[in-house]
C-alpha positions as CSV (number, residue, x, y, z in Angstrom):
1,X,0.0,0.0,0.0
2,X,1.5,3.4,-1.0
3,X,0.4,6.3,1.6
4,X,-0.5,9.3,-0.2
5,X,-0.6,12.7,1.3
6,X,-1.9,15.8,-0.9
7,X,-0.9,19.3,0.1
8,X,-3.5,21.5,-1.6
9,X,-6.3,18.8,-1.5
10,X,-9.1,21.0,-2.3
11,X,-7.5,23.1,-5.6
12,X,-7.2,21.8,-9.2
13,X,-4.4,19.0,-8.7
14,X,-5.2,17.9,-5.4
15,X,-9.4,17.3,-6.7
16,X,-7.8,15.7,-9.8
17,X,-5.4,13.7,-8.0
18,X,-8.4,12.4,-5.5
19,X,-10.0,11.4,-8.5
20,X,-7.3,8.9,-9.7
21,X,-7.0,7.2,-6.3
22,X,-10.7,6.9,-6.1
23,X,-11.4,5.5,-9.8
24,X,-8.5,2.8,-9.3
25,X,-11.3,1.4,-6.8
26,X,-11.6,-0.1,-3.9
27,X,-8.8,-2.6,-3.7
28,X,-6.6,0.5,-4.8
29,X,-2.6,0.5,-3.8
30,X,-3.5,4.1,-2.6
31,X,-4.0,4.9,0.5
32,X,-4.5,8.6,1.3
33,X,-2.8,9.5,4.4
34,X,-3.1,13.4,4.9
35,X,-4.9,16.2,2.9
36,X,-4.1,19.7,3.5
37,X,-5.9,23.0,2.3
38,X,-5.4,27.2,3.3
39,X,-8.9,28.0,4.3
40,X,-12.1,25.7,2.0
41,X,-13.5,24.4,4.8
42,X,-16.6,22.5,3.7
43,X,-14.5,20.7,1.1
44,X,-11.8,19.7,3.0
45,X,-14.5,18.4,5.3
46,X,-15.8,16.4,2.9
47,X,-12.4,14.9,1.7
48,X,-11.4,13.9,4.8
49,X,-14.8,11.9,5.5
50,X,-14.5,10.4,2.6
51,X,-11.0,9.3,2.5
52,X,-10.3,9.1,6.3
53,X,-6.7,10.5,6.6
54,X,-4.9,10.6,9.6
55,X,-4.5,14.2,9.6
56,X,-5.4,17.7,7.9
57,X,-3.3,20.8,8.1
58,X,-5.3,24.3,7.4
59,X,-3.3,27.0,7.0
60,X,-5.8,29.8,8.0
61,X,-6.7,29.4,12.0
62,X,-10.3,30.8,11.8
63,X,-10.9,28.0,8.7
64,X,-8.7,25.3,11.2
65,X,-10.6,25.6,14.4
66,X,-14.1,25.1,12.1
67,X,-12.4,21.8,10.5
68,X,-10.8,20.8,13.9
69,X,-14.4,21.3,15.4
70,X,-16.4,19.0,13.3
71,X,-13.8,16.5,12.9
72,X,-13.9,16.2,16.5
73,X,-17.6,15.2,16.5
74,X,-17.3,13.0,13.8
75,X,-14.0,12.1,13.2
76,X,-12.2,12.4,16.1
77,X,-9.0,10.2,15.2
78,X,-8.0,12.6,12.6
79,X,-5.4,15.0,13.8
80,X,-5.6,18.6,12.8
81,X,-2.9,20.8,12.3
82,X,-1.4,23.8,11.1
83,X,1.7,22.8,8.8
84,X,1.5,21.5,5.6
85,X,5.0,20.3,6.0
86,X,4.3,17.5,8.5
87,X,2.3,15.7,6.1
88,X,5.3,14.6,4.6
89,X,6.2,12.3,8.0
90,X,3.2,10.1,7.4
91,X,3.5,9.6,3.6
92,X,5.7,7.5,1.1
93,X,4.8,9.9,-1.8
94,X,3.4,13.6,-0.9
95,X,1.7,15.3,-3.8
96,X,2.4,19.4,-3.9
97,X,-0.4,21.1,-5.4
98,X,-0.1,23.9,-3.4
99,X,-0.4,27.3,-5.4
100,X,3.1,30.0,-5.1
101,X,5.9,30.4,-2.9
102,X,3.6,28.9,0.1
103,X,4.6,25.2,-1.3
104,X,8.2,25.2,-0.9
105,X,8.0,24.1,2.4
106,X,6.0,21.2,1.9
107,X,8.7,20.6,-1.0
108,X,11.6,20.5,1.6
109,X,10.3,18.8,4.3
110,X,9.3,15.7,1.5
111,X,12.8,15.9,0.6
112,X,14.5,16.3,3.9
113,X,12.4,13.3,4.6
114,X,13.3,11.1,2.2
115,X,10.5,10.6,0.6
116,X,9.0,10.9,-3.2
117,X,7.9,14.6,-4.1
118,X,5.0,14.4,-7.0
119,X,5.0,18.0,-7.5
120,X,2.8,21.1,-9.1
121,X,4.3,23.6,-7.5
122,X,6.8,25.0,-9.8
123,X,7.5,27.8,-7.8
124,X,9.8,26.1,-5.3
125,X,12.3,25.0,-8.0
126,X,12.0,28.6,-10.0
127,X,12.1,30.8,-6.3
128,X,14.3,28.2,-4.6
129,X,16.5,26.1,-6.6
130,X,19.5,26.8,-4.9
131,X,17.7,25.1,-1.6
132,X,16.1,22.7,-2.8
133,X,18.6,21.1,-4.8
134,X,21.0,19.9,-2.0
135,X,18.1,18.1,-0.6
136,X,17.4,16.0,-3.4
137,X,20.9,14.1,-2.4
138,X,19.0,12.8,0.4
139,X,18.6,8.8,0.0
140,X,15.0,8.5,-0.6
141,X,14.7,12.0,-1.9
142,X,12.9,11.9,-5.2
143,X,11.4,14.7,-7.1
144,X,8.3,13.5,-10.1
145,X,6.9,16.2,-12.1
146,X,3.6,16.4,-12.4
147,X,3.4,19.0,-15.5
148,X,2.6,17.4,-18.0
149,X,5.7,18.5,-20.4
150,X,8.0,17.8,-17.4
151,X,6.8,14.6,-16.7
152,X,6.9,13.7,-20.3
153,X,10.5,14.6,-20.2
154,X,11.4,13.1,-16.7
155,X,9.9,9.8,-18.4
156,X,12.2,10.0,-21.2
157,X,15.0,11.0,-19.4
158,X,15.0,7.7,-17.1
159,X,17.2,5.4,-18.8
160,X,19.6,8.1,-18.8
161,X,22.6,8.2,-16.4
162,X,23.8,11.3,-17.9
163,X,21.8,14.0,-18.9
164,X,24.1,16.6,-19.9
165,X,26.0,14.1,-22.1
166,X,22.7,12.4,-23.8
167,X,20.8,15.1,-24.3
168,X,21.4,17.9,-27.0
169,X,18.3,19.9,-26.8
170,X,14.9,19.9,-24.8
171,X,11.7,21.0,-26.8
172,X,9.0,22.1,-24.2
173,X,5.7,22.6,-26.3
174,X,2.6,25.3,-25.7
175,X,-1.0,25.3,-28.0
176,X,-0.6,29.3,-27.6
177,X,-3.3,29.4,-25.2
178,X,-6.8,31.7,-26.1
179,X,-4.6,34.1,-27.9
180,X,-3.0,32.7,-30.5
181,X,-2.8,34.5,-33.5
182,X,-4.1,38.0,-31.8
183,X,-2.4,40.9,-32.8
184,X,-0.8,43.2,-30.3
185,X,-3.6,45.8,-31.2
186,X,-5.8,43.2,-30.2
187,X,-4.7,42.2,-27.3
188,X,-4.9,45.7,-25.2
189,X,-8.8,44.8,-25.0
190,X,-8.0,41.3,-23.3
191,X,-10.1,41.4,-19.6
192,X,-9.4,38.8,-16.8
193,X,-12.5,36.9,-18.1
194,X,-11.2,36.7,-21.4
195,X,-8.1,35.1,-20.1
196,X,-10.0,32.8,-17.7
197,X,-11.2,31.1,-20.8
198,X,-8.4,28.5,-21.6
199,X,-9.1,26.4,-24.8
200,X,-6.8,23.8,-23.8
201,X,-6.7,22.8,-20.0
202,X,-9.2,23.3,-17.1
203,X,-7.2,24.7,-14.2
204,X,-7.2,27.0,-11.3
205,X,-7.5,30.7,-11.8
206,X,-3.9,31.7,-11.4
207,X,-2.0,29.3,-13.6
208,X,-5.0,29.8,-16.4
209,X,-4.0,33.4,-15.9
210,X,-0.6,32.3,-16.5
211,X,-1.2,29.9,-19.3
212,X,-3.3,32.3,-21.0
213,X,-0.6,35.0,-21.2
214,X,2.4,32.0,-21.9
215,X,4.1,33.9,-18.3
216,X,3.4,30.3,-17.4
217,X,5.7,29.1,-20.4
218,X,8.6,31.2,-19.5
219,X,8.5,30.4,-15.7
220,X,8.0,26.2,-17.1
221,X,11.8,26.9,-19.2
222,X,13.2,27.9,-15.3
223,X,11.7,24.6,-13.9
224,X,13.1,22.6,-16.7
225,X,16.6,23.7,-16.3
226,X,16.2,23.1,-12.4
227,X,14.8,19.7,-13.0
228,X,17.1,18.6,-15.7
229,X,20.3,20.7,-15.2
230,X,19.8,21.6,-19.1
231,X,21.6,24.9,-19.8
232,X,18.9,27.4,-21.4
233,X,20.4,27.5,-24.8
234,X,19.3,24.1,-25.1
235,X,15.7,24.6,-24.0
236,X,12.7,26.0,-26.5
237,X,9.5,26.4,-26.5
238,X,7.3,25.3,-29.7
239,X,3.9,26.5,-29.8
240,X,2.0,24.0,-32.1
């Protein structure tokens, strides 16, 4: 049985990543261990009455003494807590769906730990690389990229023993996102809802943002080079 824990339980990857455990059925090798959300408290409720973890860390304290509350009267095993970054002590693989800068800790303490780091959350490696990459040394320590043009990579890179020396050139692709084709005249009359509308992917509000405007492109070249140790020269972007 592999224990699962999901920081960001209750945004895009963590609903999407519930989904997978729960349609590999009932004799699934997945056992969810600990969920963790900032502040959605009815939904983190209902995750953890469903899956039965054995704990939950909310960020926000108001949102955390509501969750601690009616766990207690009807789940009172399940331990509530404030930091993300202990649900990396109960788990053998921690998924990090948590959105910014707020997931590198949940990315250090799944490294420091030992442990296998599915993660989402690009910012740690674009914001932090220098920190985090001493901790993927650890024994145990394993970083799987859950973007899908990373993980595509990371499973072609893995019967490589030298990346540098095998690979000439990484190709990172993009469908252009709603605004392909627009002319810089154009685009001045883009609103938030326009961007919201991604043709592609169905995603939280920030990365669609992101996707929308390609920023999310640019900060996905950073990641690569963290992930791979690929210079940037080598890295492109075709939008197809």
């Amino acid at each position: 049985m592999v224990r699962v824990a999901i920081a960001g339980s209750t945004g895009s990857i963590g609903k999407q990543t519930l989904e997978v455990i729960r349609a590999s059925g009932e004799s699934s090798k997945y056992q969810v261990v600990a969920l963790s959300a900032n502040s959605s408290v009815d939904e983190v409720l209902e995750q953890a009455r469903t899956y039965k973890p054995s704990m939950v860390a909310i960020a926000e304290p108001v949102a955390r003494k509501k969750v601690a509350e009616q766990l207690k009267l009807t789940d009172p095993k399940i331990e509530v807590v404030d930091d993300a970054a202990q649900l990396a002590t109960l788990a053998d693989v921690v998924v990090n769906g948590v959105v910014g800068f707020a997931g590198l800790t949940v990315t250090m303490s799944t490294l420091k730990n030992g442990k296998r780091l599915a993660l989402a959350n690009k910012e740690s490696l674009i914001a932090a690389s220098p920190v985090v990459a001493p901790l993927r040394k650890i024994a145990g320590a394993e970083i799987v990229p859950v973007d899908s043009e990373h993980c595509a990579i990371h499973q072609c890179l893995r019967g490589s023993q030298n990346v540098s020396r095998d690979v000439s050139r990484l190709l990172l692709t993009a469908s252009g996102g709603p605004f392909r084709g627009r002319t810089a005249k154009s685009l001045k009359d883009v609103s938030v809802h326009d961007a919201l509308q991604h043709p592609t992917w169905s995603m939280g509000p920030k990365i669609t943002v992101d996707s929308s405007t390609l920023m999310n492109k640019g900060l996905e070249v950073i990641e690569a080079h963290a992930l791979f140790g690929v210079g940037y020269d080598a890295i492109s972007v075709v939008v197809h």
